[in-house]
VEXMIMI-818509 format. One line per field, with one value per residue: residue in three letters; residue number from 1; z negated, x negated, y negated of N, C-alpha, C in turn. Coordinates in steps of 0.2 Angstrom, whole numbers. Each point is the difference from the previous one (the first is absolute). Layout:
BEGIN
residuo <- c(ALA / ...)
num <- c(NUM / ...)
nw <- c(Z / ...)
nu <- c(X / ...)
nv <- c(Y / ...)
caw <- c(Z / ...)
cau <- c(X / ...)
cav <- c(Y / ...)
cw <- c(Z / ...)
cu <- c(X / ...)
cv <- c(Y / ...)
# end
This chain:
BEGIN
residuo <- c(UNK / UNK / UNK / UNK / UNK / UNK / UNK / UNK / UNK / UNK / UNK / UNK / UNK / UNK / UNK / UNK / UNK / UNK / UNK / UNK / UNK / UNK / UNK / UNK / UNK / UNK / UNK / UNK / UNK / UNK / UNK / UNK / UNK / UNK / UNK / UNK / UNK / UNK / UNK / UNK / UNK / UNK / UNK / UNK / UNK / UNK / UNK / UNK / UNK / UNK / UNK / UNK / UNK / UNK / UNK / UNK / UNK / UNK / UNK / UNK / UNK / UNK / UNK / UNK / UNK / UNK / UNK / UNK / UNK / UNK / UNK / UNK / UNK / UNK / UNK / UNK / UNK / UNK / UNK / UNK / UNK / UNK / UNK / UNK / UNK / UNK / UNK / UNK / UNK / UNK / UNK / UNK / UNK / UNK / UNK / UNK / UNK / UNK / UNK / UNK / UNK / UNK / UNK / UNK / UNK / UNK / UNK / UNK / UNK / UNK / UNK / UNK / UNK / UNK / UNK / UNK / UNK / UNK / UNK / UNK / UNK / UNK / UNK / UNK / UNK / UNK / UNK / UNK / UNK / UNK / UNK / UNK / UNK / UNK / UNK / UNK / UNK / UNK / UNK / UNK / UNK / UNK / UNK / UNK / UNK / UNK / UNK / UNK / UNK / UNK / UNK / UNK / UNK / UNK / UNK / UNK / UNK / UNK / UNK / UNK / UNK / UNK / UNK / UNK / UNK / UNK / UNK / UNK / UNK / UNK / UNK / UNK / UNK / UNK)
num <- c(1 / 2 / 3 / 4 / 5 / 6 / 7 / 8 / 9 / 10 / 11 / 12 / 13 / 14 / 15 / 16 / 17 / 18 / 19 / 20 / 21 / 22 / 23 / 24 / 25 / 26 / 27 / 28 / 29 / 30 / 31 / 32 / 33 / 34 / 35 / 36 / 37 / 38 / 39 / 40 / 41 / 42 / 43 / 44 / 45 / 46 / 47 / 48 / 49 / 50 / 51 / 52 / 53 / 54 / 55 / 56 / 57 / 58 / 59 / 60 / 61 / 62 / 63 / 64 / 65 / 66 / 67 / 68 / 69 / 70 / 71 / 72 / 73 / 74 / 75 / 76 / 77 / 78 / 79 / 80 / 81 / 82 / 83 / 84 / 85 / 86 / 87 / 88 / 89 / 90 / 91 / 92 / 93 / 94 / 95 / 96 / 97 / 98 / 99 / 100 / 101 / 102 / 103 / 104 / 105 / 106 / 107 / 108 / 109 / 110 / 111 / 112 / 113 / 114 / 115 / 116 / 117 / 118 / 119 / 120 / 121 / 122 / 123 / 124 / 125 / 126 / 127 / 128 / 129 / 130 / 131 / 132 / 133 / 134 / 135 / 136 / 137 / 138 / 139 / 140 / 141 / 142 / 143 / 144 / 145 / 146 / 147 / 148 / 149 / 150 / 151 / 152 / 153 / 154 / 155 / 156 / 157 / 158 / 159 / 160 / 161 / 162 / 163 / 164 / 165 / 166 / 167 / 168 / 169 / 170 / 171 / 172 / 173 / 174)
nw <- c(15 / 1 / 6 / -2 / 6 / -1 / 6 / -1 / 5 / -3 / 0 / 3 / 4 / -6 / 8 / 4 / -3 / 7 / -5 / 4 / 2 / 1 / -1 / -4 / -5 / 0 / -4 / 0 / -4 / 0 / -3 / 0 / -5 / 4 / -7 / -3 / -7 / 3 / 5 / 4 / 0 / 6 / -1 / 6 / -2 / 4 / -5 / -2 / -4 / -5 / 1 / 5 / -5 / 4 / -6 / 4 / -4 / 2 / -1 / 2 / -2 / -7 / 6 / -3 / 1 / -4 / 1 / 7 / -1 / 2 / 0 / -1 / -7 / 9 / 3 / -2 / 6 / -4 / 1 / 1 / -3 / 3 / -2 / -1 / -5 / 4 / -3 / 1 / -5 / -1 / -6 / -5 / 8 / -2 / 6 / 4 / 2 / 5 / 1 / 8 / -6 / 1 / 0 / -3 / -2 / -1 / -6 / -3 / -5 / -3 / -4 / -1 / -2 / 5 / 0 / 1 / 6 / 2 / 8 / 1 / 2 / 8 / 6 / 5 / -4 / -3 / -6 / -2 / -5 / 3 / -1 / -4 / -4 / -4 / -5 / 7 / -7 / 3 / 3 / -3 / -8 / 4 / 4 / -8 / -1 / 4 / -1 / -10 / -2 / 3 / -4 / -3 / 5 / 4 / 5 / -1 / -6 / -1 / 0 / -4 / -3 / 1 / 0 / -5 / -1 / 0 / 2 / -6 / -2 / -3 / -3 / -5 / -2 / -7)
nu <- c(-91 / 6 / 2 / 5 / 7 / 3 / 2 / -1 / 5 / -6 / -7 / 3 / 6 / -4 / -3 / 2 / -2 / -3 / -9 / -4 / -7 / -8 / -1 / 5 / -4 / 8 / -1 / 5 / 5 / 2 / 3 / 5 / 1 / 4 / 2 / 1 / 1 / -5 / -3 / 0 / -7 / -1 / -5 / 2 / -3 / -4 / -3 / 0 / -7 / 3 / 0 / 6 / 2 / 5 / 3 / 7 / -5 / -1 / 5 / -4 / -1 / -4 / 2 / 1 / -5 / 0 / -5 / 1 / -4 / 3 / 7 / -7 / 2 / 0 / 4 / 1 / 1 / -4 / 6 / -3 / 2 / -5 / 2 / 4 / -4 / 3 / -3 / -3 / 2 / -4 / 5 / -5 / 2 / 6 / 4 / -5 / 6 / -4 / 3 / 0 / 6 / 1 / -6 / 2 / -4 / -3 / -1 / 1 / -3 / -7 / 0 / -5 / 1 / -1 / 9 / 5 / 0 / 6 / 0 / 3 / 4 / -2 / 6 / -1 / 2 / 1 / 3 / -6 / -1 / -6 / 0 / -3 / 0 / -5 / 5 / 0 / -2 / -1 / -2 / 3 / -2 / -5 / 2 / 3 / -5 / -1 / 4 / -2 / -9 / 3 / 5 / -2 / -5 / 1 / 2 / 1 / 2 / -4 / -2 / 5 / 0 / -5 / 1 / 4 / -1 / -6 / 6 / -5 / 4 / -7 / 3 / 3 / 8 / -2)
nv <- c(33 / -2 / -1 / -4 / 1 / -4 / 3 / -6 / -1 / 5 / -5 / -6 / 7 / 3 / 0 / 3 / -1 / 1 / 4 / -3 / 3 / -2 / 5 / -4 / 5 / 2 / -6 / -5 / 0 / -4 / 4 / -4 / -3 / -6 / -1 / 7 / -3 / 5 / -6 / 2 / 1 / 4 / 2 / 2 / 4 / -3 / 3 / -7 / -2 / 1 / -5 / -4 / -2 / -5 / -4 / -6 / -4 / -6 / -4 / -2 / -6 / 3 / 1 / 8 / 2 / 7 / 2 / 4 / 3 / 5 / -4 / -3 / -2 / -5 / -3 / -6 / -2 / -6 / -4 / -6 / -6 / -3 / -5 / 1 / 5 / 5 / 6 / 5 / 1 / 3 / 2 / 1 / -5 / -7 / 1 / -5 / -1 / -3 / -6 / -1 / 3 / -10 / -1 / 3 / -5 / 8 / 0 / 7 / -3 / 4 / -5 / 1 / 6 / -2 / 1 / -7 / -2 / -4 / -1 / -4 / 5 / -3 / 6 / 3 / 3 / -4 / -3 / -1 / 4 / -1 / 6 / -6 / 6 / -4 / 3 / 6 / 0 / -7 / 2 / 6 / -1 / -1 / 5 / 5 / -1 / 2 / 7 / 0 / -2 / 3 / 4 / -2 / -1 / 3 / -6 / 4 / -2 / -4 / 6 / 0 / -7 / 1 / 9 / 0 / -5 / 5 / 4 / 2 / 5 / 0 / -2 / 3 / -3 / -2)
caw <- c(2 / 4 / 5 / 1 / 4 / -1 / 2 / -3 / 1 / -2 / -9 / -1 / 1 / -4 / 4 / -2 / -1 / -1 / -1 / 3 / -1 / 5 / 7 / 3 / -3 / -6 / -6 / -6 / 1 / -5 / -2 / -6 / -1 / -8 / 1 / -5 / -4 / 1 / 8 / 0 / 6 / -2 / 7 / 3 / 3 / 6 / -1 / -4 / -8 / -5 / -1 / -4 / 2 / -3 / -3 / -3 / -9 / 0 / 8 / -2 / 5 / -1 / -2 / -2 / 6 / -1 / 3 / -3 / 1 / -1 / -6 / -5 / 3 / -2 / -3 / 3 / 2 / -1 / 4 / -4 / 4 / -5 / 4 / 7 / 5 / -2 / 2 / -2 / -5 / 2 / -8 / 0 / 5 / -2 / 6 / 0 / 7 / 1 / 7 / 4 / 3 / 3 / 6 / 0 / -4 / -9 / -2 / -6 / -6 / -5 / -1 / 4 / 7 / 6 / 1 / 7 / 5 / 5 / 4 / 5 / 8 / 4 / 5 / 6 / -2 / -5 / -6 / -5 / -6 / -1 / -7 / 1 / -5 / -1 / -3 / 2 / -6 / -3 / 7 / 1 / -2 / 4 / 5 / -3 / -5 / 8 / 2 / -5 / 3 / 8 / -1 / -7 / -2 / 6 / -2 / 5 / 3 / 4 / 6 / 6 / 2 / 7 / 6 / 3 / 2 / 6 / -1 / 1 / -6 / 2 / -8 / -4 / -7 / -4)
cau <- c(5 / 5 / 3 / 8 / 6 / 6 / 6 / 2 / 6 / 4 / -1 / 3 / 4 / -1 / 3 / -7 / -7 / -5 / -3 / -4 / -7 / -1 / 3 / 8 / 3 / 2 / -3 / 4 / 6 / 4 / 6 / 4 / 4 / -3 / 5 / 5 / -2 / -2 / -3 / -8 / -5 / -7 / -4 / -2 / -5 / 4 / 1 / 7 / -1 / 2 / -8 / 1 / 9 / 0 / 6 / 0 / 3 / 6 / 4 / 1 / -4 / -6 / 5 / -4 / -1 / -4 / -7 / -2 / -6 / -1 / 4 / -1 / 0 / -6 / 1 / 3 / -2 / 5 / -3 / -2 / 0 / 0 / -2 / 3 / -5 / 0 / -4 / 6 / -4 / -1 / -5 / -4 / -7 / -5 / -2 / 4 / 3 / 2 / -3 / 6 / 4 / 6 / -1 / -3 / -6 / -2 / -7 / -2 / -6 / -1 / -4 / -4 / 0 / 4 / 0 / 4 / 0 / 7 / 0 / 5 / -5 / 4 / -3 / 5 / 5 / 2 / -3 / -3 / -1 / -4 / -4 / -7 / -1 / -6 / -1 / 5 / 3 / 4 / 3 / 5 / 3 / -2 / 6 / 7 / -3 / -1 / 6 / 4 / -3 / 0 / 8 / 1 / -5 / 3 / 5 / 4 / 7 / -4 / -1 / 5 / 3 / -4 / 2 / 8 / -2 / -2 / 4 / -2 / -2 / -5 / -1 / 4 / -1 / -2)
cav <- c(-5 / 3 / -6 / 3 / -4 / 1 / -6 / -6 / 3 / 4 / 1 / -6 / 4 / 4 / 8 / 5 / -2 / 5 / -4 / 2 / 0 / -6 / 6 / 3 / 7 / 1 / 4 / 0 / -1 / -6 / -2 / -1 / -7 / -3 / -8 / 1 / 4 / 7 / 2 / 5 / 1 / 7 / 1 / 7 / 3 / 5 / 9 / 1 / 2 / -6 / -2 / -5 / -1 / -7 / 0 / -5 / 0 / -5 / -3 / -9 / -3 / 2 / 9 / 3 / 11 / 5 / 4 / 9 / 5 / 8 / 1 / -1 / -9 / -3 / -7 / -2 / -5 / -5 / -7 / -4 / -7 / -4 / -6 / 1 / 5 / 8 / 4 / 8 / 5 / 5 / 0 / 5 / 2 / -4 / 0 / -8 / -1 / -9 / 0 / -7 / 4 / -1 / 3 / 7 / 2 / 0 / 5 / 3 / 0 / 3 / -6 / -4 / 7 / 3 / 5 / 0 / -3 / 0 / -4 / 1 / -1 / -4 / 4 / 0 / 5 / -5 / -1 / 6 / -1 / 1 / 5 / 5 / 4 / 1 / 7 / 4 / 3 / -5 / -1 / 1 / -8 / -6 / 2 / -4 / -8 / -4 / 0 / -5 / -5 / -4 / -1 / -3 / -5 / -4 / -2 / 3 / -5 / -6 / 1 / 4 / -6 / -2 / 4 / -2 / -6 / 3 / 4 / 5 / 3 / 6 / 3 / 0 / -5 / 4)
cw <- c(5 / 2 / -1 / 2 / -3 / 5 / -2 / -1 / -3 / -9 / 0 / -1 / -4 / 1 / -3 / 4 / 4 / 1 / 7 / -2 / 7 / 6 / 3 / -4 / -6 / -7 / -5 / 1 / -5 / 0 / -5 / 1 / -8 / 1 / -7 / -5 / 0 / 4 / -1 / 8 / 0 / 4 / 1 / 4 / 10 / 0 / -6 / -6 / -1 / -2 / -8 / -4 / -8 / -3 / -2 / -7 / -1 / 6 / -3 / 5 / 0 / -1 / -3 / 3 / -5 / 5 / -2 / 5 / -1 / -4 / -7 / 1 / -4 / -2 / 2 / 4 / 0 / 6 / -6 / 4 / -5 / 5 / 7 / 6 / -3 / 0 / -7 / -4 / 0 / -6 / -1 / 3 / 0 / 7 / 0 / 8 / 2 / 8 / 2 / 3 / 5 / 9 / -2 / 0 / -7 / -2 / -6 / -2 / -6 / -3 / 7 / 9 / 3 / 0 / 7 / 1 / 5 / 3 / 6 / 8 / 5 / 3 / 5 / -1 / -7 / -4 / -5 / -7 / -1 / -10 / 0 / -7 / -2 / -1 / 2 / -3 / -4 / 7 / -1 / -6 / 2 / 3 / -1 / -3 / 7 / 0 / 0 / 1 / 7 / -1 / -6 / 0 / 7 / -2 / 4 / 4 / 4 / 7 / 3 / 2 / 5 / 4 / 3 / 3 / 9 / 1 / 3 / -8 / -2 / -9 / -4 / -5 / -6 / -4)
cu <- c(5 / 5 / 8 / 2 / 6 / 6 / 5 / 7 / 5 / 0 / 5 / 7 / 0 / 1 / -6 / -8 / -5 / -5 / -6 / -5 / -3 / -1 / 6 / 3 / 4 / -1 / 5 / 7 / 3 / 9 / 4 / 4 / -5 / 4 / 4 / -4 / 3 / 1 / -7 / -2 / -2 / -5 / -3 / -8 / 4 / 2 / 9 / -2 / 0 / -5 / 1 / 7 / -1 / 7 / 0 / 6 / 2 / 1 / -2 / -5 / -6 / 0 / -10 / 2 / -4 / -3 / 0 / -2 / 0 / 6 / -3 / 0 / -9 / -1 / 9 / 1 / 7 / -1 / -1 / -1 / -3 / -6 / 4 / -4 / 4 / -2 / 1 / -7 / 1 / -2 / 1 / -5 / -6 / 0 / 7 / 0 / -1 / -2 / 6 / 4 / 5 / -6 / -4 / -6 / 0 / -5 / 1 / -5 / 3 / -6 / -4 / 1 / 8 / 2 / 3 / 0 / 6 / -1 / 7 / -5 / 5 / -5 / 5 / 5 / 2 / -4 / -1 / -2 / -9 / -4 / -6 / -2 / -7 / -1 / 4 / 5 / 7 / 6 / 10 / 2 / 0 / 5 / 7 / -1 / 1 / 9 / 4 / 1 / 2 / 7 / 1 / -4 / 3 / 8 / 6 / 7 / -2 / -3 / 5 / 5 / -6 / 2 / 7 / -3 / 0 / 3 / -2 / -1 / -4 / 0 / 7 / -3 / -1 / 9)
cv <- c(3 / -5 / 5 / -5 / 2 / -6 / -4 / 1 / 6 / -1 / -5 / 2 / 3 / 8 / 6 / -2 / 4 / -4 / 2 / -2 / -3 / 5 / -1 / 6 / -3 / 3 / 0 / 1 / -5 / 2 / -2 / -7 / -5 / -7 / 3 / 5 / 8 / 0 / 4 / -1 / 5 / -1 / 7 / 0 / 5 / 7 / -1 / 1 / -9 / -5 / -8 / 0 / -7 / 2 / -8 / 1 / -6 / -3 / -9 / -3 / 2 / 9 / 3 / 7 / 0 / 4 / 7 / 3 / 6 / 0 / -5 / -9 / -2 / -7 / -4 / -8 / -6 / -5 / -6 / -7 / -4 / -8 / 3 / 4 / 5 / 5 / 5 / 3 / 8 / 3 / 10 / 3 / -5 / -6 / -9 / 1 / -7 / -2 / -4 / 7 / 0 / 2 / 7 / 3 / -3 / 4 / 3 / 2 / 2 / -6 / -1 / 6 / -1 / 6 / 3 / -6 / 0 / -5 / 0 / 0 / 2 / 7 / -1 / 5 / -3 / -2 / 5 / -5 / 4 / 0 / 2 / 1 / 2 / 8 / 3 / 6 / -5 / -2 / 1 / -5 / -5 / -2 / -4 / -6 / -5 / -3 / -5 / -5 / -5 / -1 / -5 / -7 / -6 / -2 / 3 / -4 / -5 / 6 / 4 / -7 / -2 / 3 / -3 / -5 / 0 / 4 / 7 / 2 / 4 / 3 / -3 / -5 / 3 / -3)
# end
């Protein structure tokens, strides 16, 4: 099992990403865009080798990312609403996204196996997106599944109309 951070701020901003481990060490790197058909994500390993790279293939309310691995596609992950619950399929791995994403806890399952686990968590240097990753070989999909997940499933316009409100903008409208 393996515990990853990622600061709320910067996934919300869609800046670059770095992902930390429960020491504090840099493990990952997050860069890219997403909101237009042939935005892409990558994720870097710290040494700079390629580990993840995401491609959005439609732009709609239900947008769809293809999944790649070493250059090779492993699946692609869709959003899905239904009874006014939403949650994100993950097909060819097999893997159902669900959980209360408007506060930032969700779970990934593979039927009845956990595969990831995301919690928002309050420290004294900000907010984090706490990851905890049963299989640390799954860790770096984990990662941009995490990314999506938290920009597509929240209501972004509804929380950047609270910020103005409180005239403090801390994330962009989608």
């Amino acid at each position: 099992m393996v515990r990853l951070y990622m600061r709320e701020e910067f996934v919300s901003k869609q800046d670059k990403v770095i992902v930390k481990n429960h020491a504090g060490e840099d493990v990952f790197l997050a860069v890219g865009t997403w909101g237009r058909v042939g935005d892409s994500i990558s994720l870097y390993a710290m040494n700079g080798s390629l580990l993840v790279k995401v491609k959005q293939v439609t732009l709609s309310l239900l947008p769809k990312f293809d999944l790649y691995v070493r250059g090779e596609k492993i699946g692609t992950i869709t959003k899905h609403v239904a009874f006014s619950k939403t949650y994100f399929k993950i097909h060819k791995l097999n893997w159902i996204v669900s959980g209360d994403f408007e506060r930032g806890h969700y779970v990934i399952r593979r039927g009845t196996t956990t595969i990831m686990e995301m919690e928002k968590s309050c420290f004294a240097r900000g907010d984090f997106y706490a990851l905890t990753v049963h299989e640390p070989h799954q860790a770096p999909l984990c990662v941009v599944i995490a990314l999506i997940v938290d920009h597509y499933a929240r209501r972004r316009q509804q929380d950047f109309l609270t910020a103005k409100k409180k005239k403090t903008v801390a994330i962009h409208p989608i």
